[in-house]
N, C-alpha and C positions, 0 to 999 in steps of 0.2 A: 169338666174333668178336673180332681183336683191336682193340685200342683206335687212334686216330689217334695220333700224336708230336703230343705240346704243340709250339707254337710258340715260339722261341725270346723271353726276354723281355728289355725295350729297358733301357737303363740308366735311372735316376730320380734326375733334374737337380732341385735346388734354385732359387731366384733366391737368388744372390747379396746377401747384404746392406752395402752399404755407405752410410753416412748420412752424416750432416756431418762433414767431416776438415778436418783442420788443415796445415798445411805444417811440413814435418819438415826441420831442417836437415843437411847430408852427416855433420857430426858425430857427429851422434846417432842416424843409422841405420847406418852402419858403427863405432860403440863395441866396444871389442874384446868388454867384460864391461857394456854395457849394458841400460839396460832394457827391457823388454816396450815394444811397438808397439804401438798400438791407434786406430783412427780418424785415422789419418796420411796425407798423400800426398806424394809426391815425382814430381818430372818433369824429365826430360832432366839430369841431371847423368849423372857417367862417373866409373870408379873402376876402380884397378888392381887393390884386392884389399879385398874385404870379409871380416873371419873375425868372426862370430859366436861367441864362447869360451863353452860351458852352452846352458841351454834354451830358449833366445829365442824370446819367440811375437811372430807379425809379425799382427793381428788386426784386421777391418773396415778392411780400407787399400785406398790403388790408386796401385802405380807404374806411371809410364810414361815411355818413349824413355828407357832406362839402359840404360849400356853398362858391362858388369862382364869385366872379367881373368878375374878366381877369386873365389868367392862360395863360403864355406864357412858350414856351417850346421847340424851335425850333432845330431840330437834333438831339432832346434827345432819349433816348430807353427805350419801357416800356417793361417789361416782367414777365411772370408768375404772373398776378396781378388781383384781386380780387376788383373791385369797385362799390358800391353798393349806393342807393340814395343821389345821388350826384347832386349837383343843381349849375349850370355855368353857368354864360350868355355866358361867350365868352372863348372858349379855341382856341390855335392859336398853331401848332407845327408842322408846315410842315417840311417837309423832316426827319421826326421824324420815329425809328421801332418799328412799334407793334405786339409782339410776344404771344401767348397764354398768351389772356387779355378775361377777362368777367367782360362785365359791363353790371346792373341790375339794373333799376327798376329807371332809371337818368332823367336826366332833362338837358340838354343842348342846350341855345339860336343857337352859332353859333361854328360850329367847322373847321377850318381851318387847312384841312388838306393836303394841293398840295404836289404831289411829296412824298408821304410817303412808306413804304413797311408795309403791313400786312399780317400775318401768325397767321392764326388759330385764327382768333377774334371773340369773340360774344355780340352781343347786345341781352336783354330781356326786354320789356317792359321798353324801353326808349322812351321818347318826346324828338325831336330832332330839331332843325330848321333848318340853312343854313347848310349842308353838304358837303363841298368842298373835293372831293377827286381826282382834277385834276390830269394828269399826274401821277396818283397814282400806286404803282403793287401791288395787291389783290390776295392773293389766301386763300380760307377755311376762309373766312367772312361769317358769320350766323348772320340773322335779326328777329330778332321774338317777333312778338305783337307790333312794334315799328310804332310808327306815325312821317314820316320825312315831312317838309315843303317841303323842298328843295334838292334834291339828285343830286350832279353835279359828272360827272363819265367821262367831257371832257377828251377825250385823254386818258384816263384810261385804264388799260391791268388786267384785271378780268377776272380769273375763282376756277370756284365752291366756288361759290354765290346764298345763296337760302334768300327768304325777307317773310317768311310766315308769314300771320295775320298782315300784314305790310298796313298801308295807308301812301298811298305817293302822294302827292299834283302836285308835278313836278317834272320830273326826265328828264335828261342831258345825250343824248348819241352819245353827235358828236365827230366821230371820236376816238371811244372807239375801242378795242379789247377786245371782250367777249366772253367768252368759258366756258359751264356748268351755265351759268347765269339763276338761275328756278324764274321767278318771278308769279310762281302759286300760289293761295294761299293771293298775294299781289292785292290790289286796287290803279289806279293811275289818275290824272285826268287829267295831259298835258304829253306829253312825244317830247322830243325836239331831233334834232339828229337822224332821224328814220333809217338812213345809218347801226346807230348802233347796229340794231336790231338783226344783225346775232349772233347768239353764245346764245342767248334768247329762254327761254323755259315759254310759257305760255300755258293759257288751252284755249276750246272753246269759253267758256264764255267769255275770257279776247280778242279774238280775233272780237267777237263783238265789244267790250267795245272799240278797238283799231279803227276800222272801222271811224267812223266818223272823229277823227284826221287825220288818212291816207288821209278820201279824203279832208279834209281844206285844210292838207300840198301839197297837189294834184292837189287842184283846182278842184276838180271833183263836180260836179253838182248831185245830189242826188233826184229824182223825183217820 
């Protein structure tokens, strides 16, 4: 007799830790070559260009209302951080760790993020544009309410990853490994990489929805 298919499994959210912080002045969090962050907050300041220069950890903090240019940040470590309407054009921090991060209610043009590691991340009700999570490792990423332009997941090793209430314009899945991947719940309008589908959990509906790109990418004649 064969067996049932497991159920797909949900991603495992941490709480957030963050405790007593202190206020961090614009100087000392945009330092070119400064130091580690830790228990810090900042609110509503604006910057044209933040460059992090080395491995900056930004740790147990919580920004909020920042408005950043260009926030560079490459190999730094965020962890246990709270970031809440926050408005970016461009953040850039590849090969960067993100450890039990929620960020709410944001606004970010372009986020460059290839080669990264996340653990336990959540977005809520973010606008997000280009999405680079190339070559990225993903585990216990949560999407929810978020409207992404661009969702690139090439080569990407993802699982349990759920995108509810999520519009997604184009999503990227060549040559991905994906495992507990629920995209129920999400709406998408191109989906590239169809190889990548295995490890994807969508519903009925969405299996419509999927139907006509399968047969463009197919060549199939529909009469």
């Amino acid at each position: 007799m064969a067996s049932r298919p497991m159920s797909t499994v949900e991603p495992k959210l941490s709480r957030v830790k963050v405790g007593g912080v202190r206020a961090v002045s614009v100087e000392e969090f945009a330092a070119l070559d400064g130091d580690d962050l830790e228990g810090v907050e900042l609110v509503g300041e604006q910057f044209a260009e933040v460059h992090w220069d080395g491995r900056r950890r930004l740790d147990s903090s919580r920004l909020h209302e920042l408005r950043i240019s260009r926030w560079r940040a490459r190999a730094s470590t965020f962890s246990d951080l709270r970031l809440s309407q926050l408005d970016v054009v461009a953040l850039s921090a590849p090969e960067s760790g993100w450890r039990d991060v929620a960020i709410t209610d944001s606004r970010i043009g372009s986020l460059e993020l290839h080669q990264t590691n996340f653990r336990r991340v959540a977005f809520t009700g973010c606008k997000l544009g280009y999405l680079n999570l190339r070559d990225a490792d993903l585990a216990d990423l949560v999407f929810t309410d978020c409207v992404i332009e661009d969702l690139d997941l090439l080569r990407a090793k993802a699982k349990r990853v759920s995108l509810a209430g999520c519009r997604i314009r184009r999503l990227e899945l060549g040559h991905s490994r994906l495992e507990d991947f629920d995209l129920r719940g999400a709406t998408f309008d191109d989906v590239s990489g169809l190889e990548g589908l295995r490890g994807v959990t969508i519903s009925t509906d969405q299996l419509f929805d999927l139907a006509p790109i399968l047969a463009g990418r197919l060549g199939l004649k529909v009469e």
